[in-house]
N, C-alpha and C positions, 0 to 999 in steps of 0.2 A: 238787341244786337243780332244780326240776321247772320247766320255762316249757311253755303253749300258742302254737302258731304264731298271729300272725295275717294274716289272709287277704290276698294282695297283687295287686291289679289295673292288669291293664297299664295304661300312659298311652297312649295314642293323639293323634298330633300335631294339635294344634289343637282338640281335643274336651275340654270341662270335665269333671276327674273327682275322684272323692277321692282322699287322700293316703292311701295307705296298704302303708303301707312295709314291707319284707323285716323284718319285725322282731318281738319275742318278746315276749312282757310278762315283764313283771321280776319273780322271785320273790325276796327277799330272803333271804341268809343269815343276818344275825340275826334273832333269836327274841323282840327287842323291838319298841312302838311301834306305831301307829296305821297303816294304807292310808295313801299317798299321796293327796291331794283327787283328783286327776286320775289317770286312766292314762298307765300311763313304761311306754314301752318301751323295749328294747336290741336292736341288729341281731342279725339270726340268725350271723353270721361272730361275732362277740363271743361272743353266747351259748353258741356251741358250747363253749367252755373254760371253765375253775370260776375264780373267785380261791380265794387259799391261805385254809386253816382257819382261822379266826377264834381267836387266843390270847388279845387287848387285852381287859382288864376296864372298862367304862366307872364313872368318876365322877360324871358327871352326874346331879342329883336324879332321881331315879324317876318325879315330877311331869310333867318334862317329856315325856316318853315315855306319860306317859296319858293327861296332856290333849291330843299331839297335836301340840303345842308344837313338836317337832322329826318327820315322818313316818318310819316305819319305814326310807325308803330313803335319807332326811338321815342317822340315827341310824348303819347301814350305811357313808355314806361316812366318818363320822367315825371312826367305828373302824379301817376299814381304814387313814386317814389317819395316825393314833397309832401304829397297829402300824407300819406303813411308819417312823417316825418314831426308832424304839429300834434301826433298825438303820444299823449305819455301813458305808460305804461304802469299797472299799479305799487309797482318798487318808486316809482320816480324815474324811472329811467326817459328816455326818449324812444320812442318803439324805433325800429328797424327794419328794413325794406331787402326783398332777395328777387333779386334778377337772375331769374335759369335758362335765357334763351340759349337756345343752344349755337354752338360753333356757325359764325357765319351770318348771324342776325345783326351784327354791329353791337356788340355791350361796351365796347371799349368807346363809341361816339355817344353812348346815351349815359356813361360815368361821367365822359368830358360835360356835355350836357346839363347833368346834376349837378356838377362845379359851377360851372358857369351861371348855370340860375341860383347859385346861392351866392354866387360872389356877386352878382349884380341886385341881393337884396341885403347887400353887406358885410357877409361873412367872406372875409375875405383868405382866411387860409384854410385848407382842405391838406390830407393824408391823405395821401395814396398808396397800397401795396400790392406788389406784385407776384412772380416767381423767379425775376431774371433784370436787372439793372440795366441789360440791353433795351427791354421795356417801355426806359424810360423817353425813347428817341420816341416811341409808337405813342404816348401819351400825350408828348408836344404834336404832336401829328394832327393827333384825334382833335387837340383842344385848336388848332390853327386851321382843318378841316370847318370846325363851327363857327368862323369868327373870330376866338376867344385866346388870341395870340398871345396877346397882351397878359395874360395871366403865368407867370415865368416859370417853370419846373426846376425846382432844386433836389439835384441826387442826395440823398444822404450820404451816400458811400463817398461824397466827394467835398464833405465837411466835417472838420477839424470836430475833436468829441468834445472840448474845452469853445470852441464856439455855439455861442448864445446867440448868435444873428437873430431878428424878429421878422425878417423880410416877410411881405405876401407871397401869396399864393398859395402853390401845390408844393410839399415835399415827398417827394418819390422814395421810398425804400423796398428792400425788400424783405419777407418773411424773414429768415437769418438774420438781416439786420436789429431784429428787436429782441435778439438773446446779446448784441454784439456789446464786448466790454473792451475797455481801455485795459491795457497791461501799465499802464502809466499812474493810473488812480486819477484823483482828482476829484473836482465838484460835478462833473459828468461822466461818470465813472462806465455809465451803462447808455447803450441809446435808446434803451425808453426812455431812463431818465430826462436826455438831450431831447426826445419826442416831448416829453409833456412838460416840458419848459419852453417849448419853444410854440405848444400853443399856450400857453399860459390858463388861468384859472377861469373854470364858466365857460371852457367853450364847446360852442355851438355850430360849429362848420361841420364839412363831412369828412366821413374817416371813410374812406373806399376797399373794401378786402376784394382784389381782384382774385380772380383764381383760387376761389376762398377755400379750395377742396382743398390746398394745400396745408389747412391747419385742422385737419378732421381728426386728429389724435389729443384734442384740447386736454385730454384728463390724461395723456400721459407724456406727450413730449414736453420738453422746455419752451418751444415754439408755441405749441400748444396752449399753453398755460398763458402765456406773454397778450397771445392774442385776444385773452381774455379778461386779462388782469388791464388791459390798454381801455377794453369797453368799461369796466369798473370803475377804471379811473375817471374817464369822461364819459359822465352819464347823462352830459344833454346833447354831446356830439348826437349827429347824424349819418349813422352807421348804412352803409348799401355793401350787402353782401352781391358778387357778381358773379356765377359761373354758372356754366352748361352740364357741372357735377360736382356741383355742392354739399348733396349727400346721397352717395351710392349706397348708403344703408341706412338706418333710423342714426344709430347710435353715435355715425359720424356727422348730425347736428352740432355736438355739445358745443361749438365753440358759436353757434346762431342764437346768444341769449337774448338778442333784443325782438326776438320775434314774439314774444310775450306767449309761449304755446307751453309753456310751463315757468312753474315756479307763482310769487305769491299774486292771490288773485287769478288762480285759473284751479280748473280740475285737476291740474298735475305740480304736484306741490312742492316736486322736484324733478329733474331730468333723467333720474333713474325710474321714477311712473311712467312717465311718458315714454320710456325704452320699453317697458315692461308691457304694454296696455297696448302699442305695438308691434313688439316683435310677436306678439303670445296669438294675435289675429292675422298675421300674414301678408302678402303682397297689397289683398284687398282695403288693409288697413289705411295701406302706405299712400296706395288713392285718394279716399277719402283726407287724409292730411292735406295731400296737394290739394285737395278740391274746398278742401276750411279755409287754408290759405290765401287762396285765390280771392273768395269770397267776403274774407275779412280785409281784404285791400293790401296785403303785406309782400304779396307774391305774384307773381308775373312770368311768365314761360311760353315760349314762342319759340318753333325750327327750319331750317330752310326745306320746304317740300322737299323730298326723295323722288319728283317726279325722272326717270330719264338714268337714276342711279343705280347700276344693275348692281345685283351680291351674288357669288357663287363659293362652294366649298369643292376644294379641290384635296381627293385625299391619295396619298404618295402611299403606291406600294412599295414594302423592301428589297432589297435585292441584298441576294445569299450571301455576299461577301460583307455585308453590312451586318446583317444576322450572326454572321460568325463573329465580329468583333467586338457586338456588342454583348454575346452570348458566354466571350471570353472576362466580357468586364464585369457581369454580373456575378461571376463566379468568382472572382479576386475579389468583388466587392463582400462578398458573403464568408470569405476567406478572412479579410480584413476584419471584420466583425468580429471572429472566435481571436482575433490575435491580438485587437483592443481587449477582447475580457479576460486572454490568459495574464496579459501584463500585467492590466490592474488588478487581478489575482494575486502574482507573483511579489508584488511591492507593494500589496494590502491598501491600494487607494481604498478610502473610506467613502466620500463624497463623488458621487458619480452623475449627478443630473447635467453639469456644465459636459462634462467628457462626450454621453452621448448628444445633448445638444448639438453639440458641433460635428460631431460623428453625421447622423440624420441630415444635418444639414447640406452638409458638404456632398450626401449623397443625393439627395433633391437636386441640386447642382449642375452634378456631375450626370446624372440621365437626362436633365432638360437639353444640356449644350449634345450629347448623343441624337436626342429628340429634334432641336435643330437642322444638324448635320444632315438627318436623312431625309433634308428637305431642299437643300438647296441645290443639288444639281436638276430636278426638276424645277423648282424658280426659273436657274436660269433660260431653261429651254423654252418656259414659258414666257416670258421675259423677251427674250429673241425673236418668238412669235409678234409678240405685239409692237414690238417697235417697227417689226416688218411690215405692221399694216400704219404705219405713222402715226403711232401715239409714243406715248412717255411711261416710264415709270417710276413708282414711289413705293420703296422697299422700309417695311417698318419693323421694326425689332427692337429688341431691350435692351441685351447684352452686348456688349464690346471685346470684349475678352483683354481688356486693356492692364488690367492687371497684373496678368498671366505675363505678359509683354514685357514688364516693367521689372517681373523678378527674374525673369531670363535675362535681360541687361543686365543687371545686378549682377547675376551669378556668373556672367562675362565680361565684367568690365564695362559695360555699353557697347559690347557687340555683338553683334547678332546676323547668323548668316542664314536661316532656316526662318520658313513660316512656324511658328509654336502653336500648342495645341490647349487651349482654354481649360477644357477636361481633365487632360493630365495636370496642370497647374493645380484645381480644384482638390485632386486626390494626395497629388504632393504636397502640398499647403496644409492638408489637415494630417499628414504624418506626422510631418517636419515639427507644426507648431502646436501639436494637439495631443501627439502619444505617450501612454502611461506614463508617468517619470518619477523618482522621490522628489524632483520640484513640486511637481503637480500634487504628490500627497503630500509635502510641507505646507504648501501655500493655500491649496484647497479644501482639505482635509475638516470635516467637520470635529470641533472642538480644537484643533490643533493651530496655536497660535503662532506668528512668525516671527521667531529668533530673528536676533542680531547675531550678523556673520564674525564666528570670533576665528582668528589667523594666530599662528604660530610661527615666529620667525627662528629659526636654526641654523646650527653652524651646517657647512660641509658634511657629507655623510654618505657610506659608499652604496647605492642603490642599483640593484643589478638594473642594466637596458630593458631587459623583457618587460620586470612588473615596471618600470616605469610606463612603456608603451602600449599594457596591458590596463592598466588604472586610469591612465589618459584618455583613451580609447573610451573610458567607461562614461566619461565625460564630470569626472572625477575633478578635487582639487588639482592643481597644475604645478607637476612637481619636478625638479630642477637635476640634475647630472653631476656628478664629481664638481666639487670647487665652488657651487652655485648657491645661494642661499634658498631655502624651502618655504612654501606660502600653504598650507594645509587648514582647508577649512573644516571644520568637525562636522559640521551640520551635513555637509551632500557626503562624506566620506563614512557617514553613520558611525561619528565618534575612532575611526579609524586615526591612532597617531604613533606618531615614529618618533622614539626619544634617542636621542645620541648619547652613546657611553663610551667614549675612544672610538676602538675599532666593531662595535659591536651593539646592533638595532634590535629593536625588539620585537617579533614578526605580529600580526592581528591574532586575536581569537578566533577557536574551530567555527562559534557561532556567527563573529564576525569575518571570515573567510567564506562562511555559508549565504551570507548575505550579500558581498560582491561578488562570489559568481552570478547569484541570482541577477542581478543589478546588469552583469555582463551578458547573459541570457537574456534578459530583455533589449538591452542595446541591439542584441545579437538578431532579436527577432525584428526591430523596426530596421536595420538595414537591409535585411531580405526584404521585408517588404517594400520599399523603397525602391529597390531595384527590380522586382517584379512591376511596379506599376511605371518605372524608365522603360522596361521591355515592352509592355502593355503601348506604352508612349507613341510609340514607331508605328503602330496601327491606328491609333484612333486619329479623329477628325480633327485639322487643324483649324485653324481659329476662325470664325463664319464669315467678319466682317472683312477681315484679309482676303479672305477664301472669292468672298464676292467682288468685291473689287477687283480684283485681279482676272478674274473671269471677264468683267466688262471692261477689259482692256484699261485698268488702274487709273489714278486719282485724278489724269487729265480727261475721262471721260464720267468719270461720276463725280455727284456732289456730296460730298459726306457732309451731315448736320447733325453731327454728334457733339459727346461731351470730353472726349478724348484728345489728347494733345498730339501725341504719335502713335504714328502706323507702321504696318513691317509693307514692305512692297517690291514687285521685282520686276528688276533692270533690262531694259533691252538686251544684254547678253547673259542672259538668264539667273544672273546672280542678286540673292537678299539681301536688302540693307533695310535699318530701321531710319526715319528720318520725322523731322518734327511737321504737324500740320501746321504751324506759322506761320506766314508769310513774308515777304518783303513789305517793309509798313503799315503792317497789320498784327495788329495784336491777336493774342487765340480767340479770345472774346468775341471779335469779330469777323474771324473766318467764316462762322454757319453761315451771316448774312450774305458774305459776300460768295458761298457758296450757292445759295437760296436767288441771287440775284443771277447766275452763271444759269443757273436750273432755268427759271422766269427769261431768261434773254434768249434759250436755248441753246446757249454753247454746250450744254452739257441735258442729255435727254435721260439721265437716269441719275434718282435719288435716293439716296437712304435715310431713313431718321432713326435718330431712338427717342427715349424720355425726353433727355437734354434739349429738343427742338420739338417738343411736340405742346408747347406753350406759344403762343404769338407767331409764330410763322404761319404763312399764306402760299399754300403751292398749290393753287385751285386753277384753272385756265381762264384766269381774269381775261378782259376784253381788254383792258389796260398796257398788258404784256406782250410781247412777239411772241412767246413761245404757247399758243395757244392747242399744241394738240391734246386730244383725251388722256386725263389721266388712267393710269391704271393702278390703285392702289392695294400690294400685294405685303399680307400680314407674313409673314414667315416664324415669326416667335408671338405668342398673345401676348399682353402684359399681364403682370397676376393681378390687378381690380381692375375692376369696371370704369372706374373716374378716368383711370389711364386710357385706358383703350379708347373712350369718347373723346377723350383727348385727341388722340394720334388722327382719327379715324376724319376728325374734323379739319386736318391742314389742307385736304382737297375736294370738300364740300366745302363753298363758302359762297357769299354774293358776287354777283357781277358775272359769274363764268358764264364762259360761251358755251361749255357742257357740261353735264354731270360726270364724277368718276367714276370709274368701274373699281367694286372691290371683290378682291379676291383673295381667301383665306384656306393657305397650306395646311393641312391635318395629316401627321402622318398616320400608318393603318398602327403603329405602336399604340397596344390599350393603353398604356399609360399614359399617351400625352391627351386622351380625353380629359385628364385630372388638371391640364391647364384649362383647356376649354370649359370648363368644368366649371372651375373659378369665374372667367370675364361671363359665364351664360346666366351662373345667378346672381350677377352682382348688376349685370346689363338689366337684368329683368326687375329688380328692384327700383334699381335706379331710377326707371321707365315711368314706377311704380309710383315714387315718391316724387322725385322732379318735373314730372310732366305729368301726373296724376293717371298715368296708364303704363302699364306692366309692357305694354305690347311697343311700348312709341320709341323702342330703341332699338338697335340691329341686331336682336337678341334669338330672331326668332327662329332663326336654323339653325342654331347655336344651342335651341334650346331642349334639342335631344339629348346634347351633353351636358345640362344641370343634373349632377346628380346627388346636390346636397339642398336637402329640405326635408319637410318635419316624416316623411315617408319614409326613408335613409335612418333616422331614428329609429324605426322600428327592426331594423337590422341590424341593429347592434343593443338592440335591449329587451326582455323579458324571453319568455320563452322558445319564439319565433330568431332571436339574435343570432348573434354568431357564436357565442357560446351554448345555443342551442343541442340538445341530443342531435337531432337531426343534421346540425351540422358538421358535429364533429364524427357523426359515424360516414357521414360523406367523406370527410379526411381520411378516415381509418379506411376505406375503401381506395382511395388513392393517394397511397404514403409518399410519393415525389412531390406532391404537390401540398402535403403536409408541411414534406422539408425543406420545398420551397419558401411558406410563409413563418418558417422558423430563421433560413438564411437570411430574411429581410426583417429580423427584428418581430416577427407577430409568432406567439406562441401558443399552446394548449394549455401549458404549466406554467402557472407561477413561480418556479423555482430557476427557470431560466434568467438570462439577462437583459429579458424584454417583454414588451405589453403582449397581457395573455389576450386572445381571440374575447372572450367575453368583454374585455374593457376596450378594446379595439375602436376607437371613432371612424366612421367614414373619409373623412377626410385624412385620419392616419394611413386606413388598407387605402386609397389611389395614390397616397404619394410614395408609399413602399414599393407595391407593386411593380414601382419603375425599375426597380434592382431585380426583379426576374429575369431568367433568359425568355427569350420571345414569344416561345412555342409554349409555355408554362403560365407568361402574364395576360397572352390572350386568350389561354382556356379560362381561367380563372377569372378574366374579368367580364367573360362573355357568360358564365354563371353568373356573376355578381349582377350584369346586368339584363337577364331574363329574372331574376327576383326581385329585380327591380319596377320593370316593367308591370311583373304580375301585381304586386302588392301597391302600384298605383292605380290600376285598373281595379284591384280587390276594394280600396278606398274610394274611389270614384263609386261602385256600385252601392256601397253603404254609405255614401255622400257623407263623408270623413275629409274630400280631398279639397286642400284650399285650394280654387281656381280662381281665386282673387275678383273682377267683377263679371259677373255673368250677365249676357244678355238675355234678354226674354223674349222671344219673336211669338207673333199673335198676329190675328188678322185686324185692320183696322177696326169693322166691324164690330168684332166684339170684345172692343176695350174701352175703359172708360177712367177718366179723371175726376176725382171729387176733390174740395177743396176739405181741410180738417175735419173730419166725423159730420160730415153734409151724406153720411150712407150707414147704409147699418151699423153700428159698432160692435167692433172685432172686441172677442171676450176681453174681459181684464180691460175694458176702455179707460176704467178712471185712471189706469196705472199710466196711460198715457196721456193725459189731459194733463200731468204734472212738468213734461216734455215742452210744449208748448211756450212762450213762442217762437222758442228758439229751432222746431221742427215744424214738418209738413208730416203728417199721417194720408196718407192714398189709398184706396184700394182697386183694385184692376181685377178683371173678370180676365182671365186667360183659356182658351180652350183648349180641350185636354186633347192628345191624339190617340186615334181611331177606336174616339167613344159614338156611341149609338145612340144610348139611354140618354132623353134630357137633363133631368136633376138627379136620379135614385139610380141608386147602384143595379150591377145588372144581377148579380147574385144575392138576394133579399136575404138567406140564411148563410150571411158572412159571421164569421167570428167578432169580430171588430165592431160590426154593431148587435150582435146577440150580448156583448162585454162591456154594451155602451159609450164605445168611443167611436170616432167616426171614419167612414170610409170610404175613399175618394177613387176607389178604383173603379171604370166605367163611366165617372161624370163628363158631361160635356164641356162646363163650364166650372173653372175652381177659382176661388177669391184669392189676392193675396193680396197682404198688408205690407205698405213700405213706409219706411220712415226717412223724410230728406228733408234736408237743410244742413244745417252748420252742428252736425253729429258729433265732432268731436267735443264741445263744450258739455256735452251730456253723454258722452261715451260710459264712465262708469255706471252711471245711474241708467242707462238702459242696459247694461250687461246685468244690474241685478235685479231689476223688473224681467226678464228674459231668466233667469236663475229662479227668480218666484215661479214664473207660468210654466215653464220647460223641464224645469232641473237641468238645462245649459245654458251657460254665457254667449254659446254663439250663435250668428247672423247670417247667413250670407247676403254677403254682398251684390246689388243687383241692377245691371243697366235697361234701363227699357223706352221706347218710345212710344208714346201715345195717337191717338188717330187724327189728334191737332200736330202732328209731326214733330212734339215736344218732348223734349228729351229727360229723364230725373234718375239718377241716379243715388240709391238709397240701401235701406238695411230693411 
């Protein structure tokens, strides 16, 4: 299989460049079918290794293959899919096949595809899942695009759970749908059940997991579980997992059992090895997987070039009035903090993990949407700009603040005359539903179990007004005025009761008098604070999404393709109203398209997305569509993983465009929000790693000055060098505000506080606190955090500790050389690798050293290293080295403890190199 390189130009930080990635153009092994519209490439770590021989005879009419119908590299995965397909795996299972091309390759015509060649050797009904029930219009598409009309798409969501129908073909559902239960009971109580009754016993069609990242929590959601209790069930099905991020991390495999890469009959004898074996080797590992993958025929990965697609980072400085307001919220936030500990002090909660759970959380929250904020009136400026040069934009974000929206109606009846503020929503929310209470210590309370509410019914009794509306106030039982009968719970009144004797009640105990005031002193404390963060209110930033719209001149000129039903928006004479996204004959469901369609016509030159539309939608500058000018796709929020963001990043890269998009990614200069970037840089960079068998083959790489969590970041939070280090705490004690800064936000010196002390502190905990500093305090300290970061990667790199996953080895043609297994000297400990065989290639390659002199012998004869008799490679010209390639992973442990015999270490690095036959082997 012949590939051309193509050319790969570094990125330079903060400079606009094109894309154009470590990567190969893809020549195809079979010998049918049309060029792909587009150029697809594959990483050069991938390419380096062949899939197996092509044996699978295709079925499918010959038509489809000339007019085009399916391209050369659809046609490609379908066969590999089928072969994959006829082999079983040593549970019994039926192996299973994963499609990673990325966004814009066509997966969706090469599923239909796999249906259709299997309906046409008999198997006439197929599962299909997706993310979104609109979906299922794209699936009849895909399958009427190939010919394969005829094969009929049944919704699930649109069949009775007591219907048993057997019809053929495709039944469409989606993920959700296979937790879905009847409230009604019956004999299909559940729609798995209805699913595998409806393919009945022994079957063998295909089960399709479209967008399969969506079930990457197998081990712990319900989804999760379902999806794999489904492959269980039918284990001669023909399972094709399909997405462009399947597994942005090792671990989010578990629900890929049929890829036979553990469990019995392999090196990994469970899924928790194979997490282990792993994660414990790094990026470089995660290569190597894709590249076993590939090569055992199970796995397939192909993306559209980045030729033409420029990336730039654009980072928003603050402005002072911004500084101030955030500088005001960080201080209520840190305020808030002692006023959650004094309550639950005061009313002795016992059990505290759920309280500050949600505490943290809500304050993560609360600095992203700040984080946001100080980003979007630069958007729009820039935004302005580009449509002034006649292009489009596609504005991408997470959040909605749709929430926020819904409790303000609420709290007005359904009216609403102001744009609201997302933030303040976030802070209010965790007051209202979250602060200390004797609920909270009844029902949370470790060992303390929850009483039945007993009531006391009483005659009339004369109860002065004050303590009534002093008790009530308290949020006390609800007690009643002259004439009235009394309802007095014991439980929240802490055993507080009132007996009637005639004219004359019997008042609480001094102990019990000592305990509602307390009770009222906390009440007393969460309505202040409630009304300091109303005050707070008035300042901070109102809601993004609103905020944006309304800037591009509101919803008749943007297209929103969210997941939100209503919007706040304002009126040609300037006044607010909230009103539904609805339409006239249109369901919500169907708005995005028809928004998606407004965008694509170009009635409307500006889009937004979030999550909710960043599955099957197409906003690429098809040749197809009138609205063909350049995209410009502008991130304003990251998403927090990686899967997502490839997601999003994919609605305007895709086939058929008449250009590539331009992306462009807001960062504001707030350190804190590098702890989002943080996140998508090493989830991007794994991804890259696993799914395309290169670390580099994803949009990770300016991105990638802000990973700042990997095994180097470990050392900063543990042994001597930590952050409970001497060293570092006398740096505190030298600058005490900045002490008391990382005590405001929850990180302390002392254990005896009501937070994680500095020595137990994770990296991931100090960036996502940090965002509760004021400005001037979170950028010193995170501008330390990271020159220690820097060093002690640099420190690693020199004592070659640091994973850089595969390294290349440049040499001069000249003097390099390929041997086939031990046809060359043998490298010490040979027999240990003769046991390897023949499932590896042993190499060895003469690489020349730089600005050596001396041919073979070192240049200082009275070296230590060999007076001690070990050897000494400093000065040589030429130095050996041994690699080991092939299918590594089936004998991974067993060379990590042949490697632990000769070494005293299990580790390898991993290493790409090319030969002076321009052959490519990458190995250990």
């Amino acid at each position: 299989m012949r590939r051309s390189a193509v050319l790969h130009e570094v990125l330079h930080e903060n400079e606009e460049v094109e894309f154009s990635l470590l990567c190969v153009c893809v020549c195809h092994l079979a010998k049918i079918g049309k060029h792909h519209p587009d150029l697809v490439v594959e990483t050069s770590t991938l390419s380096s290794v062949p899939p197996p021989n092509i044996t699978y005879s295709l079925s499918l009419p010959s038509s489809v293959a000339d007019k085009g119908s399916l391209s050369a590299l659809q046609l490609e995965a379908i066969i590999y899919a089928c072969q994959q397909h006829e082999v079983l795996l040593p549970n019994g299972q039926r192996a299973g096949f994963l499609i990673g091309d990325g966004a814009g390759v066509g997966k969706g015509r090469t599923v239909a595809g796999i249906i259709f060649e299997n309906y046409l050797k008999g198997r006439k009904k197929a599962l299909w899942f997706s993310v979104s029930n609109d979906l299922k219009y794209d699936a009849e598409r895909d399958l009427k695009d190939i010919e394969a009309s005829h094969i009929p798409v049944h919704a699930l969501n649109k069949i009775r759970y007591g219907d048993t129908a057997t019809s053929e073909g495709v039944l469409f559902a989606t993920y959700s749908a296979l937790i879905g239960e009847s409230q009604a009971g019956g004999q299909h109580r559940t729609r798995l059940k209805q699913i595998l009754d409806w393919c009945r016993e022994n079957f063998d069609g295909v089960i399709v997991f479209d967008e399969c990242h969506k079930a990457k929590n197998a081990s712990s959601t319900k989804m999760g579980k379902a999806v794999l209790d489904l492959q269980n069930k039918l284990p001669q099905a023909r399972v094709v997992y399909a997405s462009a991020t399947g597994a942005s991390e090792p671990k989010n495999m578990i629900y890929m059992s049929r890829l036979g890469i553990w469990g019995e009959g392999t090196p990994f004898h469970a899924f928790d090895e194979f997490l282990h074996a792993i994660e414990k080797r790094g990026v470089g590992a995660m290569e190597i997987v894709a590249m076993d993958m590939k090569v055992s025929g199970m796995y397939i990965a192909r993306q559209l070039s980045f030729t033409g697609v420029t990336f730039r980072i654009e980072e928003i400085p603050l402005d002072q009035q911004y500084k101030i307001v955030y500088d005001k919220a960080a201080k209520l936030w840190a305020e808030a903090l002692m006023v959650f500990q004094q309550a639950a002090d005061l009313i002795g909660l016992e059990s505290r993990k759920s309280l500050w759970g949600q505490f943290w959380s809500a304050h993560q929250r609360f600095f992203k949407y700040l984080c946001i904020a100080a980003k979007v009136r630069r958007l729009v400026e820039l935004a302005k700009e580009e449509l002034a040069k006649d292009k489009c934009i596609v504005i991408g974000l997470q959040s909605t603040g749709e929430a926020r929206t819904r409790e303000v109606l609420d709290e007005n009846d359904g009216h609403l005359n102001c744009f609201v503020s997302a933030a303040e929503g976030v802070f209010l929310s965790l007051i209202q539903k979250h602060f200390p209470s004797t609920k909270r210590k009844r029902e949370k309370g470790t060992g303390i179990k929850r009483k039945r509410k007993s009531t006391l019914h009483c005659p009339a009794f004369d109860l002065l007004p004050s303590e009534v509306s002093r008790v009530s106030s308290m949020g006390l039982a609800p007690f009643s005025l002259l004439g009235a009968p009394l309802i007095c719970n014991f439980q929240v009144t802490l055993n507080f009761c009132i007996s009637f004797a005639g004219n004359f009640h019997m008042l609480p105990s001094h102990k019990e008098m000592h305990g509602l005031r307390e009770l009222e002193h906390v009440e007393k404390m969460k309505q202040d604070l409630l009304a300091k963060v109303k005050a707070l209110g008035k300042e901070l930033p109102l809601n993004t999404l609103d905020e944006l719209i309304n800037h591009f001149g509101g919803p008749e000129h943007v297209a929103e393709m969210t997941g939100r039903k209503g919007r706040v928006v304002c009126r040609p004479d300037g006044s607010v109203m909230f009103e539904s996204r609805a339409e006239q004959g249109l369901s919500i469901d169907h708005v995005n398209l028809k928004e998606k369609e407004r965008f694509m016509n170009g009635e409307k030159l500006v889009a937004i997305i979030s999550e909710a539309s960043s599955s099957g939608i197409s906003l690429q500058a098809d040749r197809r569509v009138k609205n063909q000018k350049r995209r410009v796709h502008m991130t304003l929020e990251l998403p927090w993983s990686a899967d997502r963001a490839i997601q999003q990043f994919g609605r305007t890269h895709r086939s058929n465009q008449v250009s590539a998009p331009e992306y462009v990614f807001l960062i504001s200069e707030l350190a804190g929000e590098r702890r989002f970037a943080s996140i998508v840089a090493k989830r991007l960079e794994s991804l890259g790693a696993l799914t395309h068998g290169d670390r580099r083959a994803t949009e990770s790489r300016d991105l990638s000055k802000y990973n700042f969590e990997n095994k180097v970041t470990c050392s900063c939070s543990q042994g001597s060098s930590g952050w409970g280090s001497p060293k570092i705490l006398k740096l505190l004690s030298l600058f005490p505000e900045m002490k008391q800064g990382l005590i405001s936000v929850g990180i302390s010196t002392q254990s005896s506080l009501p937070c994680c002390t500095l020595a137990d502190c994770s990296i991931t905990k100090f960036l996502n606190r940090i965002l509760g500093l004021e400005v001037d305090k979170q950028n010193m300290l995170f501008q330390y955090f990271s020159d220690t970061f820097d060093y002690l990667i640099e420190k690693d790199k020199k004592e070659g500790k640091y994973d850089m996953g595969i390294l290349g080895k440049k040499k001069r043609s000249d003097q390099t050389s390929f041997t086939a297994p031990l046809r060359f000297p043998a490298p010490p400990h040979a027999d240990h690798w003769l046991l390897l065989c023949p499932h590896c290639l042993l190499g060895c390659w003469r690489v020349p050293a730089p600005h050596s002199t001396d041919p073979e012998t070192p240049v200082n004869r009275s070296c230590k290293l060999i007076q001690e008799g070990k050897e000494c490679f400093q000065g040589m010209r030429l130095r050996h080295y041994y690699m080991l390639c092939g299918a590594l992973l089936r004998v991974w442990s067993r060379i990590a403890n042949i490697m632990a015999d000769i070494t005293n270490t299990s580790y390898l690095q991993i290493v790409r190199l090319k030969t002076k036959e321009k052959k490519k082997q990458v190995g250990r």
